[in-house]
C-alpha positions as CSV (number, residue, x, y, z in Angstrom):
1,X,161.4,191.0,59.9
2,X,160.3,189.1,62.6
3,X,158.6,185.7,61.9
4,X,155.6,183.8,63.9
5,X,155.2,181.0,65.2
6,X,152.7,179.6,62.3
7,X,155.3,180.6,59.4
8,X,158.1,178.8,61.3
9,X,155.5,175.5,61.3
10,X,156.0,175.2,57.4
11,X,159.7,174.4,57.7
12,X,161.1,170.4,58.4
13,X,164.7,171.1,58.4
14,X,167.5,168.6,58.6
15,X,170.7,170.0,59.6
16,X,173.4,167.2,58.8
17,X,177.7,167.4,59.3
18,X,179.2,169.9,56.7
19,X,180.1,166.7,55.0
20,X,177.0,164.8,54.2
21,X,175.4,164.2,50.9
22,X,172.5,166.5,51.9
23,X,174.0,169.6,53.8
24,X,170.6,170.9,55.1
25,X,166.9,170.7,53.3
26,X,163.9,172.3,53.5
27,X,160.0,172.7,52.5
28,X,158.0,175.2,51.6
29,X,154.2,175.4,51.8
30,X,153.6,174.6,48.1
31,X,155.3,173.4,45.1
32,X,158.5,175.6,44.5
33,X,158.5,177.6,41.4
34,X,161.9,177.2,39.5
35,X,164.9,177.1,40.8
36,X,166.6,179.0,43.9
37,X,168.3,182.6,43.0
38,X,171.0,182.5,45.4
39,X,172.5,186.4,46.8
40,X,175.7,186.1,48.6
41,X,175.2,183.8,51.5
42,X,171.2,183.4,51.1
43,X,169.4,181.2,49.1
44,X,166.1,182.7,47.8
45,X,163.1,180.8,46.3
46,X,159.2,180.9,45.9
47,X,156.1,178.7,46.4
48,X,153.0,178.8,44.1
49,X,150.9,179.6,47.1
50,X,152.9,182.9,47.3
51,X,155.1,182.8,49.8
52,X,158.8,184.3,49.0
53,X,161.6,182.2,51.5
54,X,164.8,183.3,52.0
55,X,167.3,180.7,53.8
56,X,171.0,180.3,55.0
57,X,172.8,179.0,51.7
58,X,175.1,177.7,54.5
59,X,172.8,175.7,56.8
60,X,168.8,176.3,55.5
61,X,168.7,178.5,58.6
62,X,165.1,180.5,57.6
63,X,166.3,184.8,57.5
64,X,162.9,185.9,56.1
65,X,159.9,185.3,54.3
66,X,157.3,187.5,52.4
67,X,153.6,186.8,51.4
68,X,153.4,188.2,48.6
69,X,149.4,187.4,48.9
70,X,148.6,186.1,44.8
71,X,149.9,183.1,43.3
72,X,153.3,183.1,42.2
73,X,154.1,180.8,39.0
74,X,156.7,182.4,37.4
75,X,160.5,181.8,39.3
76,X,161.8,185.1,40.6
77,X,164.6,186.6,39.1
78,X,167.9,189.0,40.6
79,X,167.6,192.4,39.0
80,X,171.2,193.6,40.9
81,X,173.4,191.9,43.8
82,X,170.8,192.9,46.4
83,X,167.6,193.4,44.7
84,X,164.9,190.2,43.6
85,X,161.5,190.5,41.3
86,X,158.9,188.6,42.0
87,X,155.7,188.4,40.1
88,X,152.7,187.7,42.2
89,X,149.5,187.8,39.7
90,X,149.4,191.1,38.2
91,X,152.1,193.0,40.7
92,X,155.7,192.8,40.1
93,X,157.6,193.3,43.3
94,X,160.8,194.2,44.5
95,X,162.6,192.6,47.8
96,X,165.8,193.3,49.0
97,X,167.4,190.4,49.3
98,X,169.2,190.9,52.9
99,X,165.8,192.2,54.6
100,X,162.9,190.7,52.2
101,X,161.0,194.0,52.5
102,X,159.5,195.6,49.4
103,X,161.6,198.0,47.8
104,X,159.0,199.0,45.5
105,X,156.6,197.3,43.1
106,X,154.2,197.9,40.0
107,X,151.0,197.0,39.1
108,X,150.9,195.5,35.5
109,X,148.3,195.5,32.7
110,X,148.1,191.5,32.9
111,X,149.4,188.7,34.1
112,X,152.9,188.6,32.3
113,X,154.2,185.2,30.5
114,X,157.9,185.9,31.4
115,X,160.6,187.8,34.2
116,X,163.7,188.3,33.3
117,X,166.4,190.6,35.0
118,X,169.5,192.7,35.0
119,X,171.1,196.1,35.7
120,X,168.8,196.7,38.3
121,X,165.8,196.7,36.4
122,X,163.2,193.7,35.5
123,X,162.2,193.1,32.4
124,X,158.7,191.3,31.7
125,X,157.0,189.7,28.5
126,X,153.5,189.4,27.5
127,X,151.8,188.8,24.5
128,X,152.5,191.4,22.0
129,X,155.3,193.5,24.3
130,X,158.3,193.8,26.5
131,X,158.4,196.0,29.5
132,X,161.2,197.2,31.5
133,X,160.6,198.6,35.3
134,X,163.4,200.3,37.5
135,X,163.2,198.6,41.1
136,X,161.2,201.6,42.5
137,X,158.8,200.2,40.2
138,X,158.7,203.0,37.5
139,X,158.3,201.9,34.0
140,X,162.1,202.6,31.9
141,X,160.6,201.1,28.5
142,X,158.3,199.1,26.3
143,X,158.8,197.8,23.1
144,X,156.8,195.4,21.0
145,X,156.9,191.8,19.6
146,X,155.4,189.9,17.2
147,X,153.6,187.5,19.4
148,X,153.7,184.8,22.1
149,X,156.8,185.5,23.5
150,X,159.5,183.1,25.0
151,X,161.5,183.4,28.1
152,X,163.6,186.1,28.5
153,X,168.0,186.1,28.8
154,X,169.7,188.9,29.9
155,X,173.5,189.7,29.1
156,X,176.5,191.9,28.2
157,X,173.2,195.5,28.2
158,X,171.2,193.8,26.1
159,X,168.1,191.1,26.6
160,X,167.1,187.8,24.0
161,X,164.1,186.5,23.2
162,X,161.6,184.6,20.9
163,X,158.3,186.2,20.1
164,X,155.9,184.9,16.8
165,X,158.5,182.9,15.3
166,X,161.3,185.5,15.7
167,X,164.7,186.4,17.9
168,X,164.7,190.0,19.0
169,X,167.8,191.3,20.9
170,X,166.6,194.6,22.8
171,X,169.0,197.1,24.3
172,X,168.4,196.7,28.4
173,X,168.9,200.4,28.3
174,X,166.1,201.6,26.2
175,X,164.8,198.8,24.5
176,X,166.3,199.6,21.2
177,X,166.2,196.8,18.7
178,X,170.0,195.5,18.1
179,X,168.7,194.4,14.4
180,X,165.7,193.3,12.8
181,X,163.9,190.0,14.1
182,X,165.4,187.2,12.9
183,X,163.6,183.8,11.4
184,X,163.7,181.6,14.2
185,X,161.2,179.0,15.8
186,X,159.8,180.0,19.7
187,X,162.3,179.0,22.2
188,X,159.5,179.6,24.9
189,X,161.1,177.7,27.7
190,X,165.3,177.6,26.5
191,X,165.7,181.4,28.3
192,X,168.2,182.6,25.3
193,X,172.0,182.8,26.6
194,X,174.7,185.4,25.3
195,X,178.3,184.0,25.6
196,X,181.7,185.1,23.1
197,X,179.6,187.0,21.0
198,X,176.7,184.4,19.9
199,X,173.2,184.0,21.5
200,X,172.8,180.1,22.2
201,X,168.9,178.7,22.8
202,X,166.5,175.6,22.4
203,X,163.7,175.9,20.4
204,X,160.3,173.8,19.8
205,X,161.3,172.8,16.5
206,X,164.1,170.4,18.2
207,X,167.1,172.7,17.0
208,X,169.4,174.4,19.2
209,X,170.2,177.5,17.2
210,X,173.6,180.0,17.4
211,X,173.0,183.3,16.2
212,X,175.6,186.0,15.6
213,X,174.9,188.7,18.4
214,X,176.3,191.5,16.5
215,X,174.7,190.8,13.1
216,X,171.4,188.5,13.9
217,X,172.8,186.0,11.4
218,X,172.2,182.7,12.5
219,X,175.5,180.8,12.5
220,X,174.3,177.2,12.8
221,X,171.6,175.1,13.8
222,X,171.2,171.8,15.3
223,X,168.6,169.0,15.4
224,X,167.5,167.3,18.6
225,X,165.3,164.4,18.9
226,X,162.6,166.2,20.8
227,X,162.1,170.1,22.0
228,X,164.5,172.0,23.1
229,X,162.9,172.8,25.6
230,X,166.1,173.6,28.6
231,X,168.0,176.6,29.0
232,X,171.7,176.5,27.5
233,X,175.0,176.5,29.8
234,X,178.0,177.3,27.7
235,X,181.7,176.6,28.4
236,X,184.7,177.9,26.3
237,X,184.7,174.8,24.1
238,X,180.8,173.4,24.3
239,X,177.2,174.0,24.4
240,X,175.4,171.5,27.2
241,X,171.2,171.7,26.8
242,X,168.5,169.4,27.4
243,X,165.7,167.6,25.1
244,X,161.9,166.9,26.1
245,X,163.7,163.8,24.4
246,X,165.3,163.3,27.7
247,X,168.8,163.8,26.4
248,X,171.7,165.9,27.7
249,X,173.7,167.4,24.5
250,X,177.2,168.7,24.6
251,X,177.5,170.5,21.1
252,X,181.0,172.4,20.1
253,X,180.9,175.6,19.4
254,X,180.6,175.2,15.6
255,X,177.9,173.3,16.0
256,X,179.0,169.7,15.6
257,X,177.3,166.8,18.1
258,X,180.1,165.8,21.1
259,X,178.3,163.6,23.0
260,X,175.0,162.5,24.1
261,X,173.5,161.3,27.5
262,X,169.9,159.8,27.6
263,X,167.8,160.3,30.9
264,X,164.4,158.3,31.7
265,X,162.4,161.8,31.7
266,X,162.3,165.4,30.0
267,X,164.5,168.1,30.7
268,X,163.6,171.6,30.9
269,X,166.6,172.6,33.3
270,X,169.4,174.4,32.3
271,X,172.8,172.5,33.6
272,X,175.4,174.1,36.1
273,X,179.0,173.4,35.6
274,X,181.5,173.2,38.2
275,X,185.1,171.5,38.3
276,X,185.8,168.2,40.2
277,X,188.8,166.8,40.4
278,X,190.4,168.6,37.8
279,X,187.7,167.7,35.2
280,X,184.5,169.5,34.3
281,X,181.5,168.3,35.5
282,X,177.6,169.2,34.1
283,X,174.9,168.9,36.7
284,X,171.2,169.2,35.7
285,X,167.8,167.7,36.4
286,X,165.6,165.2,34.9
287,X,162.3,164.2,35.1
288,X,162.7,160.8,35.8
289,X,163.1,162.3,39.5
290,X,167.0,162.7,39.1
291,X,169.6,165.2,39.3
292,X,172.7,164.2,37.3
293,X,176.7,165.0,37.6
294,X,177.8,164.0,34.0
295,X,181.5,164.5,32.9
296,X,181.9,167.0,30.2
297,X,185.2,165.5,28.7
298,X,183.5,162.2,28.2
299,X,179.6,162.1,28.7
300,X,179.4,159.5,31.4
301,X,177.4,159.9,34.7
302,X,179.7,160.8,37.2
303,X,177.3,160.7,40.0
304,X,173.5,161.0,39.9
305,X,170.8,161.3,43.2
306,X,167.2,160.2,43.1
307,X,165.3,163.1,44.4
308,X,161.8,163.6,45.9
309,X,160.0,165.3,43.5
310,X,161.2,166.6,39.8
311,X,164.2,168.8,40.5
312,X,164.7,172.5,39.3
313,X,168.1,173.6,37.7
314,X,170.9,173.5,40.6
315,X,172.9,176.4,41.6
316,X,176.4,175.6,42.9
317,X,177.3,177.1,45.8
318,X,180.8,176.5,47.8
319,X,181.1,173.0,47.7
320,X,177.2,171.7,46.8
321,X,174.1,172.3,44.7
322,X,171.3,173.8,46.0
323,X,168.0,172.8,43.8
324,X,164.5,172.9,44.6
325,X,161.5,170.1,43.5
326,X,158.3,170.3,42.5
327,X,156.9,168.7,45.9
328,X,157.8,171.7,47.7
329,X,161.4,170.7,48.9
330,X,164.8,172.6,48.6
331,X,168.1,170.8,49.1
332,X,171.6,171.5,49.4
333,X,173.4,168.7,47.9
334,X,177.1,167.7,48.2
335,X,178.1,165.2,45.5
336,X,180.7,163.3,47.4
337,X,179.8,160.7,48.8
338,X,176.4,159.6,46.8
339,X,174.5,156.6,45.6
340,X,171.2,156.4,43.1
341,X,169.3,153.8,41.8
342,X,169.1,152.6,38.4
343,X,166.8,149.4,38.7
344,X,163.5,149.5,39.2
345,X,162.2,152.7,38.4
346,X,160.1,154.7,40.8
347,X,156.6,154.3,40.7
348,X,157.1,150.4,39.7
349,X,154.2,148.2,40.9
350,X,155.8,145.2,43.2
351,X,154.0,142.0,45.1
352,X,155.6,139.9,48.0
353,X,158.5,138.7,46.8
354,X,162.4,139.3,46.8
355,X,163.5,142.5,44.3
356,X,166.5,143.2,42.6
357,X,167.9,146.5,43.4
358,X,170.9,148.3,41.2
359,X,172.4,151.6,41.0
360,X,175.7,153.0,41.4
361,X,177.7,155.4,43.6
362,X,180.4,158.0,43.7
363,X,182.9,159.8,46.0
364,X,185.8,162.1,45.4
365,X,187.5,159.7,47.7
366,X,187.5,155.9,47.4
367,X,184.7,154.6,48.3
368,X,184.0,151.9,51.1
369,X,180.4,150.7,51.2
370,X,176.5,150.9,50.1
371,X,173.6,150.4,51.7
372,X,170.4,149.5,51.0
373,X,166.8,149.6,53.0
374,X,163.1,149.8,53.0
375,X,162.4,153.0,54.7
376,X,162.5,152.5,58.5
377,X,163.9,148.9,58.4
378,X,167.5,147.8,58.9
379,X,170.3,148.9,56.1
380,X,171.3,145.9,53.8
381,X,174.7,145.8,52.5
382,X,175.0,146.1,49.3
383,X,177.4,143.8,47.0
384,X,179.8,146.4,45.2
385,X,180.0,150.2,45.3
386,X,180.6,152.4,41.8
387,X,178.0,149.8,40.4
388,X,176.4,147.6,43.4
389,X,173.1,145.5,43.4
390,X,171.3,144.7,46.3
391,X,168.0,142.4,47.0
392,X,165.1,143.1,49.6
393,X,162.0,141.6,50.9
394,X,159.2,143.4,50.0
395,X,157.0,140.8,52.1
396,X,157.9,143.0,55.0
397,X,156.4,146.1,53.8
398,X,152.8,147.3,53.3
399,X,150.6,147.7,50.7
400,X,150.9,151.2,48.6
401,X,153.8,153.6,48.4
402,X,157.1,152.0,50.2
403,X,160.4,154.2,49.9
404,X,163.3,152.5,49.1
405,X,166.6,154.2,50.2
406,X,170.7,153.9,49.3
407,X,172.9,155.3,51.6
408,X,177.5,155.3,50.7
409,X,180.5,156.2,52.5
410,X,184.0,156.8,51.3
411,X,187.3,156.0,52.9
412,X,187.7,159.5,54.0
413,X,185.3,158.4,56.7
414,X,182.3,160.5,55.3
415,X,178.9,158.8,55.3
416,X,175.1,160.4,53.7
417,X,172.9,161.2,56.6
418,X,169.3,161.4,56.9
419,X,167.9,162.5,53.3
420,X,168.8,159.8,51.7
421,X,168.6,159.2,48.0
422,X,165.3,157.1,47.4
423,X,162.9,155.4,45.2
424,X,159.4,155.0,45.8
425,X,157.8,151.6,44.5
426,X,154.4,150.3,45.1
427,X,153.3,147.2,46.8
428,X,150.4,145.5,45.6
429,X,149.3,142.0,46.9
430,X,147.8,141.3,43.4
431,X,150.6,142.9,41.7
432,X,151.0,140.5,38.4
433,X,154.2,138.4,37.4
434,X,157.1,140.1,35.5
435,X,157.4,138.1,32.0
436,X,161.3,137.2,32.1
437,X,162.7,135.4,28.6
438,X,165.6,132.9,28.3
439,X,168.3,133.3,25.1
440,X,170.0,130.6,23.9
441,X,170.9,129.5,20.6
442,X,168.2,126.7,18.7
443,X,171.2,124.5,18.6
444,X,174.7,123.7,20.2
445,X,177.0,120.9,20.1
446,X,177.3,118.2,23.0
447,X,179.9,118.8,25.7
448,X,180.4,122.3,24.4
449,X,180.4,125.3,26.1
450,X,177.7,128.4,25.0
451,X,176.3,131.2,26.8
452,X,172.5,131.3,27.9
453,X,171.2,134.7,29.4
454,X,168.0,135.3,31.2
455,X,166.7,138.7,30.5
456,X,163.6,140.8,31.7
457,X,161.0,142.4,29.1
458,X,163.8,145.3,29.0
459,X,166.8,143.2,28.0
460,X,168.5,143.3,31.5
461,X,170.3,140.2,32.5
462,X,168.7,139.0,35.9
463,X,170.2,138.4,39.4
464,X,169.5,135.0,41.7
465,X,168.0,132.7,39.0
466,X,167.5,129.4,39.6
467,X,168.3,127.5,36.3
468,X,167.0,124.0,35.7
469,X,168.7,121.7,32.4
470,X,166.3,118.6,32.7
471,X,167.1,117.0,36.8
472,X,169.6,119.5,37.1
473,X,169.9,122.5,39.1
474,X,171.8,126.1,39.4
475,X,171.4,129.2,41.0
476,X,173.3,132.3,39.8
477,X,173.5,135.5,37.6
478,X,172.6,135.6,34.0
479,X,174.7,135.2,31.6
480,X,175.2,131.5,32.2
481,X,178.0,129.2,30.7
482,X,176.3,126.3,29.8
483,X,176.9,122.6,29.0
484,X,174.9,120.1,27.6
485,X,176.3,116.6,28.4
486,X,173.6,114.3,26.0
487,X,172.5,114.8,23.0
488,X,168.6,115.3,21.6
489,X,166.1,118.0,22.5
490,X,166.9,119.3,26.3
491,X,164.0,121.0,27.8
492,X,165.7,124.4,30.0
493,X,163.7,126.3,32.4
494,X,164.1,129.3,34.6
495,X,162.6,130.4,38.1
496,X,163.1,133.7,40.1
497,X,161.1,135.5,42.2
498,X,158.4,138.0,40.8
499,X,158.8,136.6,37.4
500,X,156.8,133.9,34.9
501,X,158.7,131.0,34.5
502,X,159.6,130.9,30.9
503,X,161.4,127.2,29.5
504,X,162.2,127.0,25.8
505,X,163.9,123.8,24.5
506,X,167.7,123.2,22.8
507,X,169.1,120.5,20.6
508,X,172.4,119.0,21.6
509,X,173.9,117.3,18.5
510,X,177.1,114.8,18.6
511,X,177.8,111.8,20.9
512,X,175.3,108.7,20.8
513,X,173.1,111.1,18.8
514,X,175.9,111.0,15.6
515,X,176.3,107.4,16.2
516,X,172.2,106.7,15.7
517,X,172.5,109.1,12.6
518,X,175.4,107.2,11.5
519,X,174.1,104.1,11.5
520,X,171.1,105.0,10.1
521,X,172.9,106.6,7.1
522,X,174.4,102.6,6.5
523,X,171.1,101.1,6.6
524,X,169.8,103.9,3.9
525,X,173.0,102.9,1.8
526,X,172.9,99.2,2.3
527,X,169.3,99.8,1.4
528,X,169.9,101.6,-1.8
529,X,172.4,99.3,-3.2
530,X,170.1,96.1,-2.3
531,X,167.2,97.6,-4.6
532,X,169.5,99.2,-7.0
533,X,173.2,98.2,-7.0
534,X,173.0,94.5,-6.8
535,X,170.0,93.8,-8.7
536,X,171.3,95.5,-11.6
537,X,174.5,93.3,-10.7
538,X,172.1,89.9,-10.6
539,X,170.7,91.4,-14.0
540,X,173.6,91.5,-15.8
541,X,175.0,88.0,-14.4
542,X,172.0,86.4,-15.8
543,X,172.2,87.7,-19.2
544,X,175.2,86.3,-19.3
């Protein structure tokens, strides 16, 4: 298929070295729908304007593309190793994957709700039914469900889904019933996955539920702290699925909570699992705008890059993760080396003054350096590398959106190159103070040591303050180890840049202070026995 000159316009490609943190990227004319389906060598994925792309998985080289004409908001899906369904409106359509020209398509009775695919047929989900279509586009089957249904999993002949409050398991064949619906909440988006004879999916109750395939029986259920709302990936020992809580799960297989890992955002992607270093690795999407490498053995970020747009589920491909984002961008990411940012958070509001920049990096070599910048301005340095910190002047940037970018290399010698991992702050001349608070206990002893932090309104311990004790004055890190050399009330400040000052006030006890109390003790005794002691004493002597 040949393609002209205007299609070719909708593509910014940035070829980098086989090593880089971003192998290649590319954009499509409108948000991407879901994630990419890759076939072989290609990478295939759709816009919501309708256009079907179909790229190099090896270098983001465009092979075809398809206007499919209607709005597409429903992510294709592989039917076979060389077939794809696309649902554009009301018209399912079939493109080979090597050629993108239709190999058939069928006009449905509505817009369908869910695509799902396998065994070279497509399998769609509207309210009230399930249809199956061969990819000549002749209908194989429909069956009926009990209402709004869920997306739809396909695996080992039979598909999975939720419908009205139920699980129905449907031969792919014929769309026989496996057994009768079971009691279970709508996973709607957790597409159901079939793995060692159990059916694993999110639901919108918060539970994660495991149900017998061959039986319906459900074998155990467990509660989130939000929807369920991503797709399962399963390994021999675990169950990994995200929470609208913004938490990555990893649950055994019998059910029982393994570990963990909070996110700043939702997560609706299903997690891809691939094996670093001799350990297992989980990589998914948030959308807090990052895509993480968590390690499955332990539940601790790995690695983690801040992306432009909310990212898709990744699909691992030779060495890197290709994922697409909802501000029409596809990316083939290598995880080695890579920095992200952890402090501020994107979309933070900033005036002209120095900010504090943190994050942390990762390499399957060692690595050598980070770098910080505002976009188009000279790289900092950065002070450490797995966890470094960094300050910039924003007085050298202009008002609204600035991009913030991290850039690492690794002893190996390999470096990121052009699409770097980013934040995007805004600068505001009239941007308002940050309250910061100082802790410190009400009361300490003179000459002894204690620890004073000063903390922003999230409890992190700040960089560069300038800490004043009375005349004297220190510039550091918080936590502070701090001594008070008199006694009495001592009046402790803090300055930094961007932030209220904020003093609160100690009591230093001991020294001249115990001596004053001391003393003062005497003259309340030598009082006491004046008015009591000795005139009793002059009482009795005159008795006598």
């Amino acid at each position: 298929m040949r393609l002209s000159f205007a299609v070719l316009l909708v593509f910014a490609f940035a070829c980098c070295p086989s090593w880089g943190r971003i192998i290649w990227s590319a954009s499509a004319t409108d948000a991407i729908i879901g994630a990419p389906v890759v076939f072989g060598s290609k990478a295939i994925y759709a816009s919501y304007d309708g256009w079907v792309y179909a790229v190099s998985a090896d270098s983001g080289t465009v092979l075809w593309t398809f206007n499919a004409k209607e709005k597409i908001e429903i992510e294709p899906q592989p039917i076979d190793s060389s077939v794809v369904a696309v649902v554009a409106g009301d018209e399912l359509l079939f493109l080979n994957s090597a050629s993108g020209l239709l190999s058939g398509k069928a006009s449905l009775k509505s817009k369908p709700l869910w695509l799902g695919g396998g065994e070279g047929r497509a399998f769609v989900a509207f309210n009230g039914t399930v249809e199956a279509y061969d990819k000549d586009g002749r209908l194989a089957w429909r069956e009926e469900v009990g209402g709004l249904p869920g997306a739809i999993g396909y695996g080992r002949g039979f598909v999975s889904l939720t419908a009205g409050g139920k699980l129905y398991s449907l031969s792919a064949k014929n769309g026989a019933r496996r057994w009768e619906p079971v009691e279970a909440e709508d996973s709607f988006t957790s597409r159901p996955v079939e793995y060692d004879g159990s059916i694993y999916f999110g639901a919108s109750d918060g539970k994660v539920y495991a149900v017998d395939a061959a039986s319906g029986r459900i074998r155990w259920t467990y509660q989130t702290g939000g929807w369920a709302a991503g797709s399962p990936a399963i390994s021999s020992s675990s169950i990994y699925i995200g929470s609208l809580d913004g938490t990555l799960y990893a649950l055994s297989t019998s059910g029982s909570l393994r570990w963990k890992f909070p996110t700043g955002g939702a997560i609706h992607t299903k997690p891809e699992l691939y094996s670093s270093a001799g350990s297992l690795v989980a990589v998914f999407g948030s959308e807090d705008g990052k895509v993480y490498g968590v390690e499955t053995a332990s539940g601790s970020e790995k690695w983690s890059y801040s992306a432009n747009g909310k990212p898709s589920s990744a699909v691992y491909y030779k060495d890197y993760f290709i994922f697409s984002t909802s501000r029409g961008r596809i990316y083939a990411l290598s995880p080695s080396p890579i920095c992200s940012f952890s402090v501020p958070k994107s979309g933070d509001v900033v005036g002209n003054w120095l900010v504090d920049f943190e994050g942390s990096a990762s390499s399957e070599y060692a690595m050598r350096s980070v770098e910080v910048r505002l976009e188009g301005a000279g790289w900092v340095r950065a002070n450490g590398t797995e966890r470094w910190h960094a300050v910039l002047d924003m007085r050298q940037a202009q008002e609204g959106a600035v991009n913030i970018q991290c850039r690492a290399s690794d002893e190996s010698g390999k470096a990121e190159t052009d699409d770097y991992s980013f934040i995007t702050l805004i600068k505001s001349e009239s941007a308002p103070l940050r309250k910061m608070f100082i802790v410190a206990p009400p009361q300490v002893g003179q000459n002894e040591s204690f620890i004073l932090s000063v903390q922003d309104e999230y409890g992190r311990q700040l960089r560069g303050v300038l800490l004043k004790l009375d005349a004297d004055e220190v510039k550091g890190d918080s936590p502070f180890s701090v001594v008070l050399g008199k006694s009495g009330l001592v009046k402790i400040g803090a300055e930094k840049d961007g932030f209220e000052s904020s003093p609160i006030t100690v009591r230093a006890t001991g020294g001249s202070e115990i001596v004053v109390v001391a003393v003062f003790l005497l003259l309340v005794l030598a009082a006491a026995f004046y008015f009591f002691g000795w005139k009793r004493l002059k009482g009795l002597v005159e008795k006598k």
